[in-house]
C-alpha positions in Angstrom: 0.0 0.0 0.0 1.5 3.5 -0.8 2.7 5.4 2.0 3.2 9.5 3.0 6.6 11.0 3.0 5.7 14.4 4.9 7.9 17.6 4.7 7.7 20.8 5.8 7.4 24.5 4.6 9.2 25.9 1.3 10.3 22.9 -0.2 12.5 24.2 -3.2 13.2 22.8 -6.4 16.9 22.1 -4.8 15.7 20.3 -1.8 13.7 18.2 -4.3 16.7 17.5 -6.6 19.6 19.9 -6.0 21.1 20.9 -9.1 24.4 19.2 -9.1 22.1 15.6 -9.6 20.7 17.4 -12.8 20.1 14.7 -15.4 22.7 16.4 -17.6 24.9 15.8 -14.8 23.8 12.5 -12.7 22.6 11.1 -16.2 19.4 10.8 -17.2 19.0 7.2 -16.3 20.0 7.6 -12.6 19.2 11.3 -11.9 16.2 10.4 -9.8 17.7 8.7 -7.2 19.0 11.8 -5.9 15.6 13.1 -5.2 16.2 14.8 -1.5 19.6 13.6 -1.3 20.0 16.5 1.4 16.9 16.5 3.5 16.1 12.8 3.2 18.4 10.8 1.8 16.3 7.9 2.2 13.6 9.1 0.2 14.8 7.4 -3.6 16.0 3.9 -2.0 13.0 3.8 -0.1 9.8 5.2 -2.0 7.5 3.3 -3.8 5.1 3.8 -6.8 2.2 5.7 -5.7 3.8 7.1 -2.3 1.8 10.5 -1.8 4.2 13.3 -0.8 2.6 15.7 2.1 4.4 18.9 2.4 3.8 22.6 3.7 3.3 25.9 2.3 5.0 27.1 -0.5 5.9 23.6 -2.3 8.8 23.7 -4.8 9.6 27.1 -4.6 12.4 28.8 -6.1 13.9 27.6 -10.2 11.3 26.5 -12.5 14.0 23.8 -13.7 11.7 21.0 -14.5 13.7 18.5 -14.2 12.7 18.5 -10.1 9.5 17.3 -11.1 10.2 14.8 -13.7 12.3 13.2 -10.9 9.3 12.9 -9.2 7.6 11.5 -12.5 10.8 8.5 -12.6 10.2 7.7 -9.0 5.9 7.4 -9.7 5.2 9.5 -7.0 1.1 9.2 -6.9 0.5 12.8 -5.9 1.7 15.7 -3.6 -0.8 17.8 -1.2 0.5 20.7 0.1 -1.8 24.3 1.1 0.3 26.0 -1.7 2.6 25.7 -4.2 4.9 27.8 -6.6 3.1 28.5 -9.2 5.6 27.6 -12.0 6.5 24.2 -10.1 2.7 23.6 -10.0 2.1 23.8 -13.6 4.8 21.8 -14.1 3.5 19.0 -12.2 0.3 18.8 -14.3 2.3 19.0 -17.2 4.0 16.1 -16.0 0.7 14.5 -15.2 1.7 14.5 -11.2 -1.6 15.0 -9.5 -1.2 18.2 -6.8 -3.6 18.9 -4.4 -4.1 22.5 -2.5 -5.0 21.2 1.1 -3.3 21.6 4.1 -2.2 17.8 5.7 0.6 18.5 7.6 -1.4 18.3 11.2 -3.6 15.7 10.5 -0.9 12.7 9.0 2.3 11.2 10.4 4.9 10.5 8.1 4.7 6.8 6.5 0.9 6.5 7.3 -0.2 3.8 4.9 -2.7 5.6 2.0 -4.6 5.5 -0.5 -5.5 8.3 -3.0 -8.4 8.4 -5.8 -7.0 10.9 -8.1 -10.2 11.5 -9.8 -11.9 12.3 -6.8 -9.7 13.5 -4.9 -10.2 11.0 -1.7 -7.2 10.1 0.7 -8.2 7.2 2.8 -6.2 6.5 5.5 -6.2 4.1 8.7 -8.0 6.7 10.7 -10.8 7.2 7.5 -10.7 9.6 5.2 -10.1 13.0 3.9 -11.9 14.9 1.0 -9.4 17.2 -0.9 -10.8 19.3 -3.8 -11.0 17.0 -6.7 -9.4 18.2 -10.1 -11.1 19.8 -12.4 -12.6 18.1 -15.7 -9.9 19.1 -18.0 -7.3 18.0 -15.4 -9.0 14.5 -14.9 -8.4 14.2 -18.7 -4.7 14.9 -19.0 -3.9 12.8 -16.4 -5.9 9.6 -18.0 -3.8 10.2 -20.3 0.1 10.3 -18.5 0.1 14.2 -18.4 -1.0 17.1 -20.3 1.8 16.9 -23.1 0.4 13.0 -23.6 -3.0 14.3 -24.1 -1.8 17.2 -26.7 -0.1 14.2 -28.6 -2.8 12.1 -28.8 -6.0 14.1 -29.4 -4.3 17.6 -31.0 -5.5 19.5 -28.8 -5.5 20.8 -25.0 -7.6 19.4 -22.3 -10.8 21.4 -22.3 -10.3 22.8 -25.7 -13.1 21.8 -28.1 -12.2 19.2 -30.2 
């Protein structure tokens, strides 16, 4: 069953993979295993597909180098829920097709709490039952049947919620 790593406030794009471990650097077939390699160096050995990330305000401030999330994207990180991101660092999430949610976890969850996330609905069940975060809107909920917003644009010629 997936699992929640939890972090804190301001989470940068560094602290998620610090720019020395960039794939033109690391390589592009091992740069994700660096993902936290300062703050928890555990975190690549140990996550597992679908592991939700739970962080604080301000989630993956600072650069808009995309490679943070696509790190994140290797390691099949099922979503992040945090009460607000960077705004850059967000979209490139959805691009990415990593679900993000805008809700505030951080008191209610301890770290490595076994969970289970709907991504179209936007339900977190966990052993003590189960929280309701905003679900994604329509045209979000299509990009990410598809892998990611960039997937969909491939395959249909078009944006999600654009008219076909």
């Amino acid at each position: 069953m997936p699992r929640l790593w939890k972090f804190g406030d301001s989470v940068n794009t560094d602290d998620i993979l610090p720019g020395k471990f960039a794939p033109f650097m690391a390589g592009e077939d091992v740069f994700q295993t660096f993902a936290f390699h300062y703050i928890r160096p555990e975190f690549a050995a140990q996550v597992r597909p679908g592991d939700v990330l739970i962080g604080g305000r301000n989630w993956g401030l600072g650069s808009s180098r995309e490679y943070a999330p696509q790190a994140l994207k290797k390691l099949q990180i099922g979503g992040i829920v945090a009460p607000s991101f960077a705004r850059i660092h967000y979209r490139n999430l959805l691009n990415l097709g990593i679900p993000a949610f805008e809700y505030d976890l951080t008191s209610l969850l301890d770290d490595g709490a076994e969970v289970s996330l709907d991504v179209n609905t936007g339900l977190l069940t966990h052993t003590g039952g189960t929280v309701q975060l905003p679900p994604p809107p329509e045209f979000l909920r299509e990009a990410l049947a598809e892998g990611s917003i960039l997937a969909f644009f491939k395959k249909h010629g078009r944006f999600p919620g654009e008219r076909a």
